[in-house]
N, C-alpha and C positions, 0 to 999 in steps of 0.2 A: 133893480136893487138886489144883488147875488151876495151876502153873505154868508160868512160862517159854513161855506161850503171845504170842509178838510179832503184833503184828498186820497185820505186813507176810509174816509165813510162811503165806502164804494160795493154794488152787488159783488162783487168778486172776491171783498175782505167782510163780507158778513156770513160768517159761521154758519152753512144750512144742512138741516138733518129733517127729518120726518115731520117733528111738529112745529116749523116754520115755513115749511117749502109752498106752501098753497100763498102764504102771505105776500113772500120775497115774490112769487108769481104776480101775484094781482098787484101787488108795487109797481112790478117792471111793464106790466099791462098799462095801469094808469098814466108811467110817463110816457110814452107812445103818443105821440099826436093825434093820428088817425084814433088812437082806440074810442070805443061808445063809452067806453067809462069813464067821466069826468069829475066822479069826487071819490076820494079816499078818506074816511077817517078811521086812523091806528090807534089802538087803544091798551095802554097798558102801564104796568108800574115801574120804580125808576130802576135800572139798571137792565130792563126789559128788549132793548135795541130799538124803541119811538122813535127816536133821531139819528141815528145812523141810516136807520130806514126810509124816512123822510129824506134824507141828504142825497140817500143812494139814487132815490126817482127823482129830485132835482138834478143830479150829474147826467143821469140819463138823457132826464128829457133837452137840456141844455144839450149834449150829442147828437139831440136828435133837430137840434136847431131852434128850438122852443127860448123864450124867451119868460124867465122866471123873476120872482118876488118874493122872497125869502122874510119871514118877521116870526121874532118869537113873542109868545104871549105876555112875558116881562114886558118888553119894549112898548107894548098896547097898555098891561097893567097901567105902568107909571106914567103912560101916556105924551112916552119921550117924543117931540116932534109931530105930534100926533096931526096937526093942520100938513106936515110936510110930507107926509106920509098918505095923506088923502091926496095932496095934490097928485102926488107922484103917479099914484094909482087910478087917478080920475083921467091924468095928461097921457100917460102910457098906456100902450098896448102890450098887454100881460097875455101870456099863452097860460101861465099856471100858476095858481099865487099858493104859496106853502107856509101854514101855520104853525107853529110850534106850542108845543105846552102850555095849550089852551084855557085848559083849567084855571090858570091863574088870572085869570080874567072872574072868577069869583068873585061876590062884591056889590054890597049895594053903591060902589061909586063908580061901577063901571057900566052905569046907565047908556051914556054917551057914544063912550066903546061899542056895544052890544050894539046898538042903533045901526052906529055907523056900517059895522060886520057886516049885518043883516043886507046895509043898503049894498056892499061890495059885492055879498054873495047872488042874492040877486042879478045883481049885472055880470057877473061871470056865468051865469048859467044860462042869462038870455043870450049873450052871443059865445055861445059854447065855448067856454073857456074852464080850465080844470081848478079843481083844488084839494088838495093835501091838507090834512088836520091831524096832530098830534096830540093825544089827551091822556091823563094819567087815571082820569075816570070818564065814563057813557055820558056825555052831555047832557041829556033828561034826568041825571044823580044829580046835578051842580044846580041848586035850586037857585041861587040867584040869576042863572040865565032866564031869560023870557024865552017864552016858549017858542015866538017866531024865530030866534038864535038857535034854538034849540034843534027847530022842526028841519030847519035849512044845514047842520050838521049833520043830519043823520038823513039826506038825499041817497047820497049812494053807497058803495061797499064799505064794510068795513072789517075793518083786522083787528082782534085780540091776541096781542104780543103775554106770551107768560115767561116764565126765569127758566133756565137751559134743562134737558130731560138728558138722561143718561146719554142718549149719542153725542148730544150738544156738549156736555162735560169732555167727553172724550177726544171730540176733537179740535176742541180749544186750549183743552190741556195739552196735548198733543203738539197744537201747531207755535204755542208759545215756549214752550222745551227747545222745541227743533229748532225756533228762528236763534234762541240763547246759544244754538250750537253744544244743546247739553244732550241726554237721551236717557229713557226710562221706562224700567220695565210693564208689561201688559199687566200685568198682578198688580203692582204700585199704581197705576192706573185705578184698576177695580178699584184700589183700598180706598183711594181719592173720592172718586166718581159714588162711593156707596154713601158716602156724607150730606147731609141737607146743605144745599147751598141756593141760597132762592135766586140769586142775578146773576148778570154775567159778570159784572165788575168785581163782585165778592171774590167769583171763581180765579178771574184774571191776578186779583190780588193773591192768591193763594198761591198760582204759578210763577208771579213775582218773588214772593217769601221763598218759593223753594230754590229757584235760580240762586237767591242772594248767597243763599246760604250753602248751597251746594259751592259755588265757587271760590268761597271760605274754604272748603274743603278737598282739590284737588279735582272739580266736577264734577261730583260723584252726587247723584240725588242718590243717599242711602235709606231706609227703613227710619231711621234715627230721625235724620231730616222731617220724614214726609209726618213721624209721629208727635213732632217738635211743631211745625207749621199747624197740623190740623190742632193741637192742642191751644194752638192761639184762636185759632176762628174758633174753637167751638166754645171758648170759655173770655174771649173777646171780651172786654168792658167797654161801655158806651162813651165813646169821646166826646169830648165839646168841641166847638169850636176856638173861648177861650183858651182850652188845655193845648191846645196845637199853637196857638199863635206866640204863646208863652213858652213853647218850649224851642220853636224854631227862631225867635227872639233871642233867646240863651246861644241858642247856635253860633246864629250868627250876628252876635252883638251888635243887634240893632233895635230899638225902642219899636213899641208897636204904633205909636203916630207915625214914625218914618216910615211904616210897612201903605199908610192911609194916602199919604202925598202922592201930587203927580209925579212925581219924579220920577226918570227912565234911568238916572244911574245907574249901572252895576251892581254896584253895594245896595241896593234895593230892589233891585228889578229880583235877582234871582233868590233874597230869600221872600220877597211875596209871591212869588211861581210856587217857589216850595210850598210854600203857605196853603196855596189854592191846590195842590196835586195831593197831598197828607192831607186834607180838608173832604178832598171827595174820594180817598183809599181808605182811610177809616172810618168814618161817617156815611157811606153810602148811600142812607134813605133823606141825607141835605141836599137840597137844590143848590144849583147854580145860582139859583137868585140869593139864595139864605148867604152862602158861601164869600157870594159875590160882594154883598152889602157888606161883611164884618170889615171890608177895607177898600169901601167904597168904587164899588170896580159895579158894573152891571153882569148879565148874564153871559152877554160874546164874550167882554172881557176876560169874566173868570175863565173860560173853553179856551182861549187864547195860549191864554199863562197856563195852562194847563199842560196844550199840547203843543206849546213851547219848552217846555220844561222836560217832556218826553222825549222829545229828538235832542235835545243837548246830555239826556242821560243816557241815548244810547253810546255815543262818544265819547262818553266822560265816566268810567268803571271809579275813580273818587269821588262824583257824588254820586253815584248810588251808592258805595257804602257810605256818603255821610250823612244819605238820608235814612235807609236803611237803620244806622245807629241811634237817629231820632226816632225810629219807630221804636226800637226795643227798649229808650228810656223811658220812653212812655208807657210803653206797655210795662215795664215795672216800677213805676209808681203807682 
């Protein structure tokens, strides 16, 4: 069961400087077959690299011929297929089963869940079999886990992912200028890089705004620019998710039930992508799952329409500025 493995969530496209490099090591240690080390659990907050990170040791170990099991903690939450999901796992020979965003597993209704985990983990460990655990906090913080769930998370290594340190700025800013085909000075760097930006995604969105904006202007990232962008993050107003749906509705004249439907049409498909991509660029600390639910989509789902919506915008310079022009009404109302 290999999902939601994107092919850009790869060691090669994650970002390493000083204080990630021991992690991105014991990552690429874990999916190793051979290696002694058979659990991982990564721990950190959202925009932190938890699942990139996780993705990158399932591609790996999948190279290395491993045979994986991908599920994120939504999926277990709401307990989608949850009998199909045991068998799968009882009938199959799994080399590494990789958990995602654990935490959400919270809950005094996730008795059952928690049981079951426990009985999984267990048996991956009797015949040495690995596991990957992604957590947005230390398992032993999430009181409604029992303690045998708890004790069985925290077996082997673990990684604490924090938000980008001054080299990490630098060379993410850096390498998303350059993919834009734009360029910018080492000073305008500093100026950037000396601002509180706690994720990576905050920062990414930042080096989105100044692209946009610079090529409004002849590509030039100016001073102007970069004092125009930083003066949005730093005085940012809190979004809804209402205020997004309501205005990309306006866009594109379309009711927000039709954004809810199955429906793959066109006329729907691409302003609910928008929906889900503005959803998690300005709201940052919303889950997938939160996001996911305002229109009925799950967790993959939303990741989906997300980074589908990415690759159709680098082809397409009219919408990004027509999403672009949704940011700015927003941002002035």
């Amino acid at each position: 069961m290999v999902k939601e493995l994107f092919p850009e969530m790869t060691f090669e496209q994650f970002v390493t400087g000083e204080s990630n490099l021991q992690a991105i090591q014991l990552a690429k240690t874990v999916a190793e077959p051979a290696s002694p080390f058979s659990c991982l659990l990564i721990i950190g907050d959202i925009g932190t690299g938890k699942t990139h990170l996780i993705q990158a040791a399932c591609q790996k170990a999948l190279e290395r011929g491993s045979k994986i099991f991908y599920l994120t903690g939504y999926e277990l939450k709401e307990q989608i297929s949850l009998f199909r999901i045991k068998r799968e796992l009882r009938e199959e020979e799994y080399d590494l089963l990789a958990l995602d965003d654990i935490q959400l597993l919270a809950g005094r209704t996730q008795i059952e869940t928690h049981h079951f985990l426990t009985e999984i983990i267990d048996s991956l460990n009797l015949n040495r079999k690995k596991l990957l655990v992604g957590s947005s906090r230390p398992p032993e913080s999430i009181r409604s886990f029992s303690p045998n769930l708890s004790s069985r998370l925290n077996v082997g290594l673990r990684i604490i992912l924090t938000g980008p340190d001054q080299e990490l700025k630098t060379k993410i800013l850096c390498r998303e200028i350059k993919k834009a085909g734009l360029s910018i000075e080492e000073e305008q760097i500093r100026w950037i890089t000396s601002h509180s930006i706690a994720d990576f995604r905050r920062l990414i969105s930042i080096a989105r705004n100044l692209i946009a904006r610079a090529r409004l202007d002849e590509g030039i990232i100016s001073d102007g620019i970069i004092k125009e962008v930083l003066e949005i993050f730093s005085t940012q107003k809190e979004f809804s998710i209402k205020e997004i749906m309501a205005a990309v509705c306006r866009n594109f004249k379309v009711e927000e039930e039709q954004l809810k439907l199955k429906s793959r049409k066109a006329e729907y498909t691409l302003p609910r992508h928008v929906f889900l991509y503005l959803c998690r660029t300005l709201i940052p600390r919303a889950s997938l799952e939160t996001i996911g639910q305002a229109i009925n989509r799950n967790h993959s789902t939303a990741l989906y329409g997300i980074k589908a919506l990415k690759e159709r915008m680098q082809g397409d310079p009219e919408l990004e500025r027509k999403i672009d022009l949704i940011i700015e009404k927003l941002e002035a109302n």
